[in-house]
C-alpha positions in Angstrom: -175.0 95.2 -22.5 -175.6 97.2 -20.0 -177.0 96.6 -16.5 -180.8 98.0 -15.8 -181.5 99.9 -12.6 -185.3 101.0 -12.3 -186.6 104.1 -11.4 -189.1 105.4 -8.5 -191.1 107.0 -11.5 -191.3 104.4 -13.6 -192.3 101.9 -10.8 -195.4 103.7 -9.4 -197.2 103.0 -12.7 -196.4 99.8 -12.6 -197.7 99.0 -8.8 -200.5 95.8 -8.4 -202.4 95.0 -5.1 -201.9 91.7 -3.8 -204.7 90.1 -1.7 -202.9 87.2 0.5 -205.3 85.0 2.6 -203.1 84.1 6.2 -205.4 82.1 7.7 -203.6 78.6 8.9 -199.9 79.8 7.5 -197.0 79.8 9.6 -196.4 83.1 10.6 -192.4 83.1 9.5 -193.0 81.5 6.2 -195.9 84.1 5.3 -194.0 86.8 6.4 -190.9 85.8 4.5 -193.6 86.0 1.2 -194.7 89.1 2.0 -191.4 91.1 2.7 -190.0 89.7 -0.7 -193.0 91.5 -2.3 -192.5 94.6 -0.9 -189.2 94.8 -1.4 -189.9 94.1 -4.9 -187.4 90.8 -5.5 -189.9 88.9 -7.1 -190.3 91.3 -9.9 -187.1 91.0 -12.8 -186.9 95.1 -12.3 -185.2 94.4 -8.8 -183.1 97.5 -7.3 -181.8 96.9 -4.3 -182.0 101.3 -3.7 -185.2 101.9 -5.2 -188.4 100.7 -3.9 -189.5 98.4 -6.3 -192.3 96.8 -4.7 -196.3 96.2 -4.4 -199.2 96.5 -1.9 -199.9 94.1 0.4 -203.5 93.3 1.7 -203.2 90.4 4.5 -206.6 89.2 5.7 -207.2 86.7 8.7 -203.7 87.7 10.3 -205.9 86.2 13.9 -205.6 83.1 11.9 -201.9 82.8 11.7 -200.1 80.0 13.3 -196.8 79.8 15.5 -195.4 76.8 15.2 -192.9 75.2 17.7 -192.3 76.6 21.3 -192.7 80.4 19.3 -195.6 81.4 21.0 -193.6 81.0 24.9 -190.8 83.4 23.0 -190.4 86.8 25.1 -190.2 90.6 22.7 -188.6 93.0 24.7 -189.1 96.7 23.9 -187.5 99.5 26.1 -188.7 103.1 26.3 -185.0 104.6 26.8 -186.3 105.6 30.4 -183.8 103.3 33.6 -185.9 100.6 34.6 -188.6 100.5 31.6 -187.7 97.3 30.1 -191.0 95.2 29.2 -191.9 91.9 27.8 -194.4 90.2 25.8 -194.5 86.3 24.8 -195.8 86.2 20.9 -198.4 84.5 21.5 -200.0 87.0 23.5 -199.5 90.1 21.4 -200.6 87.6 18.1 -204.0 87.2 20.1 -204.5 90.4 21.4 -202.8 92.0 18.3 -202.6 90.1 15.5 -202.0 93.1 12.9 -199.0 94.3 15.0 -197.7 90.9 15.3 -197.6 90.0 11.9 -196.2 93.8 11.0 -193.4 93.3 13.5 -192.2 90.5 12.3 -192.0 91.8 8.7 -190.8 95.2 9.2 -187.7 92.9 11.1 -187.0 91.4 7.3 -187.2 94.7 5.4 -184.0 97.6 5.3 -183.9 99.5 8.4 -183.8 102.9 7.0 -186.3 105.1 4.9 -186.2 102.9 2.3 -187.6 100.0 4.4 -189.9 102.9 6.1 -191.5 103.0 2.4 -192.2 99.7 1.9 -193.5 99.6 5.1 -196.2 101.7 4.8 -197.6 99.7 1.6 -198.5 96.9 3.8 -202.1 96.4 5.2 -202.9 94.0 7.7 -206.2 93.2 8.8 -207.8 90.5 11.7 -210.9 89.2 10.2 -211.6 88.7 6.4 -213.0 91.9 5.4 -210.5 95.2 4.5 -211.9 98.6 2.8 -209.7 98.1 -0.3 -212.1 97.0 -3.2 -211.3 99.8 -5.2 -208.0 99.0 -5.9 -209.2 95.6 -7.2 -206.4 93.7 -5.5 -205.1 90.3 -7.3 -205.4 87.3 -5.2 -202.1 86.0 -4.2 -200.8 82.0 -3.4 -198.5 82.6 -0.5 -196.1 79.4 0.1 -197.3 78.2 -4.1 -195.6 81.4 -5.0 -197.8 82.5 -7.8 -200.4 84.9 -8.7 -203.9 84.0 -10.0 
């Protein structure tokens, strides 16, 4: 028997919208959900080198929750310049950015090379409950149940 690797052509057909509903989820746990369907692991095709994955609509990211002492927790980012260090608690870039701050912390879980640069770019993340993607008819997806309806 031999072992089944998939390939990028054969995957594109195969590509479903997921609609996943954030509102009241801990961020952590949703975003665990949501980088495990990008990357494709939920799917019995899995290739670790090949993008495997689905879109991702996430509505009500405002609505997410930080659980714990999370939302006192500095992110750094540095420019490369002497002296540009900077620093921003989560809870304050989740309330003045919430798509941002729900990317972030999924692009963290995904490869960090062009593969993960992919998968990436097939999430959408949106504040309030309303996103421009009806035409793709986008399957409503149980976060933290695990299943599809």
């Amino acid at each position: 028997m031999k072992t089944y690797s998939a390939k990028p052509e054969e995957v594109k057909l195969q590509r479903r919208w997921l609609l996943i509903d954030a509102a009241g989820k801990p961020m952590g746990r949703l975003a665990t959900d949501i980088a495990r369907i990008l990357r494709g692991k939920h799917r019995p095709i899995y290739t670790p080198h090949v993008d495997t994955g689905e879109f991702v609509i996430v509505i009500n990211a405002a609505q997410v929750v930080l659980t714990g002492r999370k939302a006192s927790e500095p992110i750094y980012r540095h420019s490369g310049w002497p002296g540009a260090l900077k620093s921003v608690t989560r809870g304050a870039e989740l309330s003045r950015k919430p798509q941002e701050a729900l990317r972030r912390v999924v692009r963290g879980m995904l490869p960090h090379n062009r593969l993960g640069d992919a998968m990436i770019k097939k999430l959408k993340v949106y504040a309030g409950p309303d996103h421009p993607h009806a035409a793709q008819k986008p399957e409503v997806y149980s976060v933290l149940e695990g299943k599809g309806e």
